[in-house]
GUMARBA-341673 format. One record per residue (C-alpha): residue number from 1; x, y, z. Coordinates in Angstrom, 3 decimals, padded with zeros to 6 digits. Example, Ala and Ser with C-alpha at 12.3 -4.5 7.8 and 13.67 -1.06 7.14 Angstrom:
nr | u | v | w
1 | 012.300 | -004.500 | 007.800
2 | 013.670 | -001.060 | 007.140
This chain:
nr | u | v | w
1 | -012.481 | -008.201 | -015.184
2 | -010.957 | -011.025 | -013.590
3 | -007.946 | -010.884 | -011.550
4 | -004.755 | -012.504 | -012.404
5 | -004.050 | -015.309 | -010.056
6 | -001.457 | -014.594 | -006.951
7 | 000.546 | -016.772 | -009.065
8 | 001.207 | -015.325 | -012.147
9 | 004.656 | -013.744 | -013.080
10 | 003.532 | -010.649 | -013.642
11 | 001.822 | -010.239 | -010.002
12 | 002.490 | -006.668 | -010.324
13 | 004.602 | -004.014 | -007.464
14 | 002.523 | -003.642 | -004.798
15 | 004.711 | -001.205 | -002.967
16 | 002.276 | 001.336 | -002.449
17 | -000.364 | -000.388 | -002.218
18 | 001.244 | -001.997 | 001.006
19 | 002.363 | 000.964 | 002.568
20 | -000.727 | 003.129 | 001.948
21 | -002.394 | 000.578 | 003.627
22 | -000.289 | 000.476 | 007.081
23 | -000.217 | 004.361 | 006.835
24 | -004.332 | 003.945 | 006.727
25 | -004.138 | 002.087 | 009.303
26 | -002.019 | 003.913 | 011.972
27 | 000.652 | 001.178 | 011.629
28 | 003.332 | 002.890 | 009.610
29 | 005.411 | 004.000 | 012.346
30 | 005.388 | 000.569 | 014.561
31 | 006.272 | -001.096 | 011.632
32 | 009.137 | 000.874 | 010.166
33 | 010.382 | 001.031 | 013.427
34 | 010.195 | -002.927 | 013.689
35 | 011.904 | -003.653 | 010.634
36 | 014.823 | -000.787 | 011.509
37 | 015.422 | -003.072 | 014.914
38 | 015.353 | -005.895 | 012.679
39 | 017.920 | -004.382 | 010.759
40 | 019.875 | -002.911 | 013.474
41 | 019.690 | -005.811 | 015.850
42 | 020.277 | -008.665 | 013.513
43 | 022.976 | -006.227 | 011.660
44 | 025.287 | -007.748 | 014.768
45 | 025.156 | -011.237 | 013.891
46 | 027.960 | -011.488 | 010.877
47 | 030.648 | -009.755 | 013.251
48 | 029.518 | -011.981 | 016.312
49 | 029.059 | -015.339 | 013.782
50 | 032.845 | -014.562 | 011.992
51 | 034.309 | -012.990 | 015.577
52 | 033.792 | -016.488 | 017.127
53 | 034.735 | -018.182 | 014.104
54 | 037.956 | -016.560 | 013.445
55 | 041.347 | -015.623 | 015.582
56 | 043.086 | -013.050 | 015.789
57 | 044.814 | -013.494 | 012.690
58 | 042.272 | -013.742 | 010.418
59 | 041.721 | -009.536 | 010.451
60 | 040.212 | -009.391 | 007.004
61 | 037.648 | -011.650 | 007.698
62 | 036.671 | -010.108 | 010.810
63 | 037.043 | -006.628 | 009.207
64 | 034.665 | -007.940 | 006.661
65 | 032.404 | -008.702 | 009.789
66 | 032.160 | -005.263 | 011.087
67 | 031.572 | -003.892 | 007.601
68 | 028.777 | -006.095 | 006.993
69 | 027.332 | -005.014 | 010.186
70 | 027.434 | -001.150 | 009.926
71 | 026.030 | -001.391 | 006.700
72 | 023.406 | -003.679 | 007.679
73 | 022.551 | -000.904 | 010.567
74 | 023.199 | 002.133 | 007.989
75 | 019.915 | 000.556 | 006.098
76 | 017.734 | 000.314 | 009.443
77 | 018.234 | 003.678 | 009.929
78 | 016.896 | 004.299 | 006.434
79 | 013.072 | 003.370 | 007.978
80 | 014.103 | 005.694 | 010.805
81 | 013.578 | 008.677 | 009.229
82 | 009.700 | 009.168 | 009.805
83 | 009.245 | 008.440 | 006.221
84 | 008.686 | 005.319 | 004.164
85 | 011.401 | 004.866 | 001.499
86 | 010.577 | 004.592 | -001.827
87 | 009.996 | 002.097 | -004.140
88 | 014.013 | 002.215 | -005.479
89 | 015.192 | 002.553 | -001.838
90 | 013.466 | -000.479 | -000.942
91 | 014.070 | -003.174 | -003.615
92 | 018.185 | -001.720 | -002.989
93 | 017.364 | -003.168 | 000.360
94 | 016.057 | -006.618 | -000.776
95 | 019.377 | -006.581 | -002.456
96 | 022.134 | -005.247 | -000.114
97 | 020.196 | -007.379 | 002.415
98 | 020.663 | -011.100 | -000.109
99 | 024.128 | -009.969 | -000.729
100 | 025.430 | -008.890 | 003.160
101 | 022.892 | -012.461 | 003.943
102 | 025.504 | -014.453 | 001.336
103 | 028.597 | -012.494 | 002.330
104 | 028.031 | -013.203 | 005.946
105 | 027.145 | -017.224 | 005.120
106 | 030.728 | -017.316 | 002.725
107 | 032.928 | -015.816 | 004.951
108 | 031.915 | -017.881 | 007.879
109 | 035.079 | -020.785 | 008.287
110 | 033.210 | -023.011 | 009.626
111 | 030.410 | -024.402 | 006.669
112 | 027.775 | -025.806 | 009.534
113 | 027.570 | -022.060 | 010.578
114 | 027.230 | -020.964 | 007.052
115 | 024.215 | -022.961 | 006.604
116 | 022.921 | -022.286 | 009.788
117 | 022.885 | -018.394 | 008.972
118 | 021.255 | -019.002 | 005.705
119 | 017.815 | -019.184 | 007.555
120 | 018.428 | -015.215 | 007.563
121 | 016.681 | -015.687 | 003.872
122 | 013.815 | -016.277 | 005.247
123 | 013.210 | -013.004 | 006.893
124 | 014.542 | -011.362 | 002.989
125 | 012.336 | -013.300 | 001.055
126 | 009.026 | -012.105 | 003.028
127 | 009.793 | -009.010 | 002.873
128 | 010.692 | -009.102 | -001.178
129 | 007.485 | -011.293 | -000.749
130 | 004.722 | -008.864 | 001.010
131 | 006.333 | -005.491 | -000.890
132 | 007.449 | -006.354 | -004.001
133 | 007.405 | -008.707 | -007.338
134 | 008.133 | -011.791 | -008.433
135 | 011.497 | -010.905 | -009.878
136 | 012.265 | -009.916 | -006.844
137 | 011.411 | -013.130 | -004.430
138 | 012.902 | -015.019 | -007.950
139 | 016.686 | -012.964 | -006.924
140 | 016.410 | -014.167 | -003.190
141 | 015.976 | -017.387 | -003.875
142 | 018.372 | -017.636 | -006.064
143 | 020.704 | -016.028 | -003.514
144 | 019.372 | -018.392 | -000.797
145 | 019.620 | -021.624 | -003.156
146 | 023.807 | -020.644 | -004.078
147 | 024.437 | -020.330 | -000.559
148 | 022.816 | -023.418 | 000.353
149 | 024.484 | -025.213 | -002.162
150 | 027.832 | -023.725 | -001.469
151 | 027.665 | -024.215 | 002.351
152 | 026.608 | -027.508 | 001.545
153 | 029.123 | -028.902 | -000.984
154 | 032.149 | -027.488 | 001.756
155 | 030.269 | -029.126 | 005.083
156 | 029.556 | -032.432 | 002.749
157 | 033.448 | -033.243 | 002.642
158 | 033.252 | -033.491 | 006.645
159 | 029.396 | -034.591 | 007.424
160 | 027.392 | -035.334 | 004.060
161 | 024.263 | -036.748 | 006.080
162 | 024.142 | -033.070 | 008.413
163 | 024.931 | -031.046 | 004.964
164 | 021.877 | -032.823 | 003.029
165 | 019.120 | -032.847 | 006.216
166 | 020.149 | -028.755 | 007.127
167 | 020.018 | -028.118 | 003.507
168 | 016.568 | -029.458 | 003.032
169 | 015.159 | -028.173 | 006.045
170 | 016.574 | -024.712 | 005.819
171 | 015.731 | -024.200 | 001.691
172 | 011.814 | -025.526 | 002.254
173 | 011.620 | -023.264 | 005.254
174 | 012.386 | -020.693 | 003.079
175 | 010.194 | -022.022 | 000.338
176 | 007.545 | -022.358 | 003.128
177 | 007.251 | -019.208 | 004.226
178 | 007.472 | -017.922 | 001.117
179 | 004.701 | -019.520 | -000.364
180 | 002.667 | -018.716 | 002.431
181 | 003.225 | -015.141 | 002.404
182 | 002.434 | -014.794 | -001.146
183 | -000.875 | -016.408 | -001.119
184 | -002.454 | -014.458 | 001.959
185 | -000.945 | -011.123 | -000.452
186 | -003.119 | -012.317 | -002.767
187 | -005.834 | -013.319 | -000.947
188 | -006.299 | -009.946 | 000.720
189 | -007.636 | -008.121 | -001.872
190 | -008.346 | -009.118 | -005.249
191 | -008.821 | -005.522 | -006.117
192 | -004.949 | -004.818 | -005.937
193 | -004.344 | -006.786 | -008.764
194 | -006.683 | -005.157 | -011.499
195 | -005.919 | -001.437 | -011.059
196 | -008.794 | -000.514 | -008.554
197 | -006.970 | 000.599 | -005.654
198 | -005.311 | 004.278 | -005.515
199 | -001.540 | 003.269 | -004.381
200 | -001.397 | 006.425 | -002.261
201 | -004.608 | 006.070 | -000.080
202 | -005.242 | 002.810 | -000.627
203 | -009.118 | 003.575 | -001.687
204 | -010.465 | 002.649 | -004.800
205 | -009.288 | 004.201 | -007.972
206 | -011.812 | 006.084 | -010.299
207 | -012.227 | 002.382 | -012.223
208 | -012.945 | 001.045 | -008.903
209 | -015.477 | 003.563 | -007.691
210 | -017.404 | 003.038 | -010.916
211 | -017.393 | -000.696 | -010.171
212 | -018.204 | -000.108 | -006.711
213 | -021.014 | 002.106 | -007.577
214 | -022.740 | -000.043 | -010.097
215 | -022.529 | -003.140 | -007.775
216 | -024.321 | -000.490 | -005.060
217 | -027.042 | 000.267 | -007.252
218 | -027.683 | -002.933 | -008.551
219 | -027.676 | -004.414 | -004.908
220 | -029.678 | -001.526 | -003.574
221 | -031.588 | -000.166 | -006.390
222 | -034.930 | -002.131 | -005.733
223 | -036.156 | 000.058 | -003.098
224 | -038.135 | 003.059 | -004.200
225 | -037.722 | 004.975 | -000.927
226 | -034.048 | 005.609 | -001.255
227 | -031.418 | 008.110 | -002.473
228 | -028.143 | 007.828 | -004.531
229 | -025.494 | 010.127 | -002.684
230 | -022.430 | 011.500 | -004.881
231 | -019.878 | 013.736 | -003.363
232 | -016.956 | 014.996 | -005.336
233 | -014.304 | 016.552 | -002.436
234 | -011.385 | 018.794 | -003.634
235 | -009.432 | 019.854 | -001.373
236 | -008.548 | 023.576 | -001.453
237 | -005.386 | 025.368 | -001.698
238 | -003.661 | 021.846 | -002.014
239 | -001.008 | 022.918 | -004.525
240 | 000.399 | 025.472 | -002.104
241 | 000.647 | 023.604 | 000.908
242 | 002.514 | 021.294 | -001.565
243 | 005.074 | 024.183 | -002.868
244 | 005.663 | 025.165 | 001.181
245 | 005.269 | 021.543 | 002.828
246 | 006.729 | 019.525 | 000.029
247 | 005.478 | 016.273 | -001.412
248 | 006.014 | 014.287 | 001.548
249 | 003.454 | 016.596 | 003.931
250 | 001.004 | 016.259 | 000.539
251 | 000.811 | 012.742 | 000.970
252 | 000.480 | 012.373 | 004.380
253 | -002.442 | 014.498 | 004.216
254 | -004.366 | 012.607 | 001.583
255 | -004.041 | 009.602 | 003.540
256 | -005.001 | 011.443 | 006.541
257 | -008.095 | 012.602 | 004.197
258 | -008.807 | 009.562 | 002.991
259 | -009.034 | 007.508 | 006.787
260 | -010.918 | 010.665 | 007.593
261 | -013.807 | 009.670 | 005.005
262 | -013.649 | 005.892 | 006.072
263 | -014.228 | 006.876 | 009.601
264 | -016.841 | 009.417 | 008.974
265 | -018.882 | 007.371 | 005.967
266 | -020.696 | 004.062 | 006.633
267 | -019.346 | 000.428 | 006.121
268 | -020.727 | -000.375 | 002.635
269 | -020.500 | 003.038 | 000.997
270 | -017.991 | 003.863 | -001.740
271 | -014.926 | 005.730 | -001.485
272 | -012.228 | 006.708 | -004.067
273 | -009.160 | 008.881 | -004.058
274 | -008.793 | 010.810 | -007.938
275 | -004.973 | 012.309 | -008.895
276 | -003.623 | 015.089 | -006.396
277 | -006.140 | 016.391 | -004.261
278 | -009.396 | 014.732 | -005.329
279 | -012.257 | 012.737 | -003.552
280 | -015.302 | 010.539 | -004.375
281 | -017.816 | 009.221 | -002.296
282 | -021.061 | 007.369 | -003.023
283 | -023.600 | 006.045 | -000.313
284 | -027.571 | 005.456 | 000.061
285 | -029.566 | 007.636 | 001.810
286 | -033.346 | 006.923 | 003.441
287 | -033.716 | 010.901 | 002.788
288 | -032.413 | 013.635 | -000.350
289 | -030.366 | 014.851 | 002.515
290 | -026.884 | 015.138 | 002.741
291 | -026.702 | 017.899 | 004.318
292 | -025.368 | 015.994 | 008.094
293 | -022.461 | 013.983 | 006.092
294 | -021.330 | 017.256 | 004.238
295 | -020.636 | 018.972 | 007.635
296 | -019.427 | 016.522 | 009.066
297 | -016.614 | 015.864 | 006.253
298 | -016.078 | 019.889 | 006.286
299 | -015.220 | 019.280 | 009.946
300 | -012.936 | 015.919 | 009.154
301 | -010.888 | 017.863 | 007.312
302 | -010.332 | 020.554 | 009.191
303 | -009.612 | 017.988 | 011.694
304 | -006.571 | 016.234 | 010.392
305 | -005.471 | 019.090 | 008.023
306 | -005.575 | 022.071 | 009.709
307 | -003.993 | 023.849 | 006.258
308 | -006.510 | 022.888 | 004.619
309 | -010.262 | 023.025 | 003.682
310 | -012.367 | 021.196 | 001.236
311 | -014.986 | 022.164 | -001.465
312 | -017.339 | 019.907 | -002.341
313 | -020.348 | 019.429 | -004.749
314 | -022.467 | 016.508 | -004.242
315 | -025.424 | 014.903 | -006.527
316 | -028.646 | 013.494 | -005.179
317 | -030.946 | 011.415 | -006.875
318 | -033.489 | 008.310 | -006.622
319 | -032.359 | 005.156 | -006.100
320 | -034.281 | 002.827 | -008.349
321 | -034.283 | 004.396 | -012.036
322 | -030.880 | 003.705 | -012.069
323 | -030.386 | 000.241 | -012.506
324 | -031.663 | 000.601 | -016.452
325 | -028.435 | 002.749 | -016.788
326 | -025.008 | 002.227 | -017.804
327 | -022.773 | 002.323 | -014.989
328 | -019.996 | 003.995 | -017.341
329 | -022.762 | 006.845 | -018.979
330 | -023.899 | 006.925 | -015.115
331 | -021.032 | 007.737 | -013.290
332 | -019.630 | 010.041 | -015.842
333 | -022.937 | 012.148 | -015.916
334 | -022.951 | 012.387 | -011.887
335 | -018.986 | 013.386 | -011.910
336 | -019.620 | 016.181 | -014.262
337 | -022.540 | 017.591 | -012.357
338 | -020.558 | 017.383 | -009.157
339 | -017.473 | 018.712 | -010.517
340 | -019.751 | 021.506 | -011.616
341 | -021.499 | 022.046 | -008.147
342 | -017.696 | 021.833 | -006.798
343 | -016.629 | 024.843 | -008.771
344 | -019.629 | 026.336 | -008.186
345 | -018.842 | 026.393 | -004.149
346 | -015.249 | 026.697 | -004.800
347 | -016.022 | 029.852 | -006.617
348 | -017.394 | 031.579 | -003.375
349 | -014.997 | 031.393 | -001.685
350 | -014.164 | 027.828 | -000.825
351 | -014.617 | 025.695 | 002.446
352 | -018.086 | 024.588 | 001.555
353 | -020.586 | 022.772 | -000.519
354 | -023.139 | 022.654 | -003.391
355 | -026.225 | 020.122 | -003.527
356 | -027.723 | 019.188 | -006.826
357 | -030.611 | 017.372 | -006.576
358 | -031.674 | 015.462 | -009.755
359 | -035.402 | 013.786 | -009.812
360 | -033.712 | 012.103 | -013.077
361 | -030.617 | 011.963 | -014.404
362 | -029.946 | 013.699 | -017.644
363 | -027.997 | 012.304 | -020.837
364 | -024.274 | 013.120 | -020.722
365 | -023.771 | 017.100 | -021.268
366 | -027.293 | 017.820 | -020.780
367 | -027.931 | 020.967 | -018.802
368 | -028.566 | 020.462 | -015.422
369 | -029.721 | 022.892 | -012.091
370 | -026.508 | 023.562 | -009.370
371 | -028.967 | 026.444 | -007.833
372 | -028.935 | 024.274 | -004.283
């Protein structure tokens, strides 16, 4: 499936995808608290910009000022929280943030200042740019362009030349940086834009696991000496550490699950995050012996949840008969064996794992050995 170019209108919310990524990455915190500062510290520009503007009898506007600014610091504290906000909360903040950004440019007395302030949309439009849609970037620049325009027309009557050069230069910075930011978005990861990535972990979907897994096998599949890996990981007792933690703990800890995996599994292997508390991994072994990488995610998780443990049945089989197979009949056969080992364990007790290993893989629904 191809991907839809960066540039297409419907260049779909990529919200989550976004933030699961920083929170993959350890950068969740340094960068909410970065944009609250933003917020906060830039929050104190409309009073000081209409403060020096104004005199003392022109209280409204300079009332105006301080409301802008307290509501401009009410929404930095919003990232202050320790949690990202969601999806609504944010796009209200692409907004509030284009409407306090034309507010502040209006009310300003003196039109050169106006302008001047509407580089603010800059900052607006990344943001709508990096987390959000089209539609969205579309309703800053709209804001940015009336603002322009109106700033320009009033500091025309006095200086036309100063109105027309600002107004260019400001509006293509805006443009500029736009553009930019957009492009490298969809340059990234191509994978984003066809439905591949979980938007919680930021690993591949189940879509994307059977497209990574088909692209390992057909890579890999010519040597004879190797061994398909499959692990299916469910994490155990996940639905009541959601009742007593809530949903916010839940998905904190299937991010911290899914890092886990990246940092315990090789570079090129396969990883994908199922709905609620599900796992898949797929690598190539020199030996039918998993045996080292099960511990060692038993121990991972453990690790980074301690309220939880992890079941997990995984499928072993030889490389190289697989590349005659469909990659759909494939993975589907090696889920249901593994989600039968992973009941299998789960039904001792929990907290450990069940090999299957398959000299061939059988047709869909066949019977197949879990005694490992």
């Amino acid at each position: 499936m191809t991907a839809p170019s960066w540039q297409d209108p419907r260049h779909p919310d990529h919200y989550h995808w976004m933030t699961s990524r920083l929170d993959s990455r350890g950068a969740r915190v340094a960068t909410s608290r970065f944009i609250a500062a933003w917020m906060i510290i830039g929050g104190f520009a409309p009073a000081l910009l209409i403060f020096g503007a104004t005199d003392s009898d022109q209280w409204a506007l300079r009332v105006a000022g301080v409301g802008i600014t307290i509501v401009s610091g009410l929404m930095g504290l919003l990232w202050l929280r320790g949690v990202w906000p969601t999806p609504l909360q944010s796009t209200w903040g692409v907004v509030l943030g284009s409407i306090l950004a034309a507010a502040t440019c209006l009310l300003v007395p003196e039109p050169l200042l106006g302008m001047i302030g509407a580089a603010v949309y800059t900052a607006v439009a990344t943001y709508a740019t990096v987390f959000h849609t089209g539609r969205h970037i579309a309703f800053v620049l709209a804001s940015a362009a009336a603002v322009i325009a109106i700033t320009g027309f009033r500091l025309a009557a006095t200086d036309p030349a100063v109105a027309a050069g600002l107004g260019i230069t400001i509006a293509l910075s805006i443009v500029f940086t736009t553009f930019v930011a957009r492009a490298l978005i969809g340059l990234i990861d191509a994978d984003m834009f066809t439905g591949a990535i979980e938007p919680v972990t930021g690993l591949l979907s189940k879509d994307g696991f059977e497209d990574g897994l088909g692209v390992t096998i057909a890579a890999r599949g010519r040597t004879d000496d190797r061994f398909l890996v499959v692990a299916l990981i469910d994490l155990d007792s996940f639905g009541a550490v959601v009742d007593l933690a809530g949903a916010g703990r839940a998905r904190q800890l299937r991010v911290l699950v899914g890092q886990m995996l990246r940092d315990n599994a090789r570079r090129d292997n396969v990883i994908a995050h199922l709905p609620d508390s599900r796992f898949l991994l797929a690598d190539v072994f020199n030996t039918p012996d998993p045996d080292p990488l099960c511990d060692r995610i038993s121990s991972g998780v453990r690790s980074v949840a301690r309220e939880l443990t992890a079941s997990m049945g995984v499928v072993v089989t030889p490389l190289s008969p697989l590349a005659s197979m469909s990659p759909t009949d494939l993975t589907a056969t090696l889920l249901d064996i593994a989600d039968d080992a992973m009941t299998a364990a789960r039904s001792q007790g929990g907290n450990r794992y069940r090999i299957v290993y398959l000299p061939e893989v059988p047709e869909r629904g066949a019977a197949h050995d879990t005694s490992r």
